[in-house]
VEXBA-268885 format. One line per field, with one value per residue (C-alpha): x, y, z; residue in one letter; residue number from 1. Coordinates in pm, 1 decimal. Layout:
REM residues N
px [X ...]
py [Y ...]
pz [Z ...]
aa [A ...]
i [NUM ...]
REM end
This chain:
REM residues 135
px [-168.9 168.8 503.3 682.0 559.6 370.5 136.8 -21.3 -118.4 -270.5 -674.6 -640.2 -442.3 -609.0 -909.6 -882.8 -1167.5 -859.4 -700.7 -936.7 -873.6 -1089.6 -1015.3 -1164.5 -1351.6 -1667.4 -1583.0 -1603.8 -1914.1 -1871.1 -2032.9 -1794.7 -1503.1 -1612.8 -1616.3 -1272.5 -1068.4 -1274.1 -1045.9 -709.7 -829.8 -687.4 -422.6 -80.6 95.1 -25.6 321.5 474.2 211.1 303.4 644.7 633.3 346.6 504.7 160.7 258.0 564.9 393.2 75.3 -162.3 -489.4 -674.4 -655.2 -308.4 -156.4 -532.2 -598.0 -746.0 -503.4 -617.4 -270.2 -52.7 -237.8 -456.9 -849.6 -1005.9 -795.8 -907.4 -966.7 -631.6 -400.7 -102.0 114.7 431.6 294.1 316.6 763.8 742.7 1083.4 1001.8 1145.9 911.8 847.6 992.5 663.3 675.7 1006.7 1057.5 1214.3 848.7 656.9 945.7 904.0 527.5 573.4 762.1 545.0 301.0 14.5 -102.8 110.6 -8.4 -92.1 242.1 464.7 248.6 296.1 665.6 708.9 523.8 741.2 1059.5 929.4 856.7 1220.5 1350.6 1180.9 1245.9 1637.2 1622.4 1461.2 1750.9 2021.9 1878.0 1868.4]
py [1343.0 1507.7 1383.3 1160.4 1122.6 790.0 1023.1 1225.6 929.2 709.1 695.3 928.9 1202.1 1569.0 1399.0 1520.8 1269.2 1009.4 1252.4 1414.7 1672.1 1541.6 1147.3 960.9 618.6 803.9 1065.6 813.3 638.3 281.8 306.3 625.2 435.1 103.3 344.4 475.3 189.4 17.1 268.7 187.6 -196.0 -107.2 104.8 -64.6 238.4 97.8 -5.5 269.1 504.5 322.9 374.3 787.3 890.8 655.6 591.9 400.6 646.5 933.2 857.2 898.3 934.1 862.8 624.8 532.0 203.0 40.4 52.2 321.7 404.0 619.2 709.9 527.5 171.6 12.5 7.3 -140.8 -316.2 -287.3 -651.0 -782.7 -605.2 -738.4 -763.4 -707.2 -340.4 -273.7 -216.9 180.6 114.2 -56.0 -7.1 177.6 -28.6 40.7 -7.6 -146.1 -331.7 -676.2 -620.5 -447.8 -743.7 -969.3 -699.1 -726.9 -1111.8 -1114.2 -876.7 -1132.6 -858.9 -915.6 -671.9 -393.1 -382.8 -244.2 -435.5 -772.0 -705.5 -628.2 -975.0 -1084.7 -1003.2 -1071.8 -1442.1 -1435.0 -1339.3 -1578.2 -1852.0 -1766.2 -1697.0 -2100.9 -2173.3 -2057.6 -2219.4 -2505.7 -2858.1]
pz [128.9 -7.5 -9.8 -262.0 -632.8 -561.3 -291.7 -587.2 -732.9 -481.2 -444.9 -109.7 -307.9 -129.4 23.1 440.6 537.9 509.0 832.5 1003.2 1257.5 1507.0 1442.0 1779.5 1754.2 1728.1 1504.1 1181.6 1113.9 1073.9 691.3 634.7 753.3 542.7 217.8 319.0 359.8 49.3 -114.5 49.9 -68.0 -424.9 -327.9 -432.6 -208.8 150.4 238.2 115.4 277.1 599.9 607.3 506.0 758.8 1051.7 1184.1 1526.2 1630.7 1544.7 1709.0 1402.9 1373.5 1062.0 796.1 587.0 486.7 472.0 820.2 1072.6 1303.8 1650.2 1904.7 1690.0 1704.0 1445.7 1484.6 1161.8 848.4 487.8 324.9 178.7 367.5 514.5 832.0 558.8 541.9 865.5 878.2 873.2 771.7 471.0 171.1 -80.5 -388.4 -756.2 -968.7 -1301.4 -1245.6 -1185.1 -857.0 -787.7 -852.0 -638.7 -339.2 -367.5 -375.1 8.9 117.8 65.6 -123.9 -431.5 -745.1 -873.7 -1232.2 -1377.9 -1125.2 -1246.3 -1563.3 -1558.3 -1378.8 -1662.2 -1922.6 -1738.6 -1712.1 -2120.2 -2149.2 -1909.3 -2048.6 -2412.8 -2314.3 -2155.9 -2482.3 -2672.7 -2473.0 -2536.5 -2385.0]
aa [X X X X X X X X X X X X X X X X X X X X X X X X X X X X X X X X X X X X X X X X X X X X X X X X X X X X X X X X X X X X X X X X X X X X X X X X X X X X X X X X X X X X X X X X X X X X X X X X X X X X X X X X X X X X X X X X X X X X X X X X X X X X X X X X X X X X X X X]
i [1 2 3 4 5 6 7 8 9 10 11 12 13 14 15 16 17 18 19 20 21 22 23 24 25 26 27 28 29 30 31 32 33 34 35 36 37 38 39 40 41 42 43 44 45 46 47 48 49 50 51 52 53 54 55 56 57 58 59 60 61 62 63 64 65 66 67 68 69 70 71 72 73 74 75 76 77 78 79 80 81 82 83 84 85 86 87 88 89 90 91 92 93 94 95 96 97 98 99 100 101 102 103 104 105 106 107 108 109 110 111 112 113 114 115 116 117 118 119 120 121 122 123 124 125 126 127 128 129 130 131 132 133 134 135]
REM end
């Protein structure tokens, strides 16, 4: 996959079996498609994935965003994923923020590890800011 920064790092980065030229219902055995959307499981780039290839207005065929996708509609679904990721419009994630982790939050999909651990911090400091107000 190529396009935005976040596309050279996500598990799929250059592999073609994720689009393959001849994508029908038959074309992907049901192990091969298992293995393939075991990786989109981990990915925290589904959404943004989603909203960059466009799968249902562009008629995809393939696998992005966690799910296989033949004419534009979804066929199979990785484990975890979420309607949320669906909005081809959505807006792509900052990771490692705070905002990141809130965004992964009403998305309702579990944070990646930097955006979990910059909500983690921003708690600390929360908490330790209330601490110094005082009662």
């Amino acid at each position: 996959m190529s396009g935005p920064g976040w596309a050279s790092e996500a598990p799929c980065a250059g592999d073609t079996r994720f689009t393959p030229d001849n994508a029908t219902a038959d074309s992907l055995s049901k192990p091969e498609m298992r293995r393939l959307l075991a990786v989109c499981q981990q990915c925290p780039f589904r959404a943004q994935c989603i909203a960059l290839v466009k799968p249902s207005g562009s008629l995809f065929d393939g696998i992005c965003g966690g799910r296989l996708w033949l004419d534009g509609e979804v066929r199979a679904t990785c484990e975890g994923a979420h309607p949320g990721e669906l909005k081809e419009g959505a807006a792509p994630i900052t990771h490692g923020t705070p905002a990141g982790a809130r965004a992964h939050n009403r998305r309702g999909e579990p944070a990646c590890s930097l955006c979990r651990e910059a909500g983690r911090l921003d708690q600390a400091r929360r908490r330790e800011r209330k601490r110094a107000s005082g009662p």
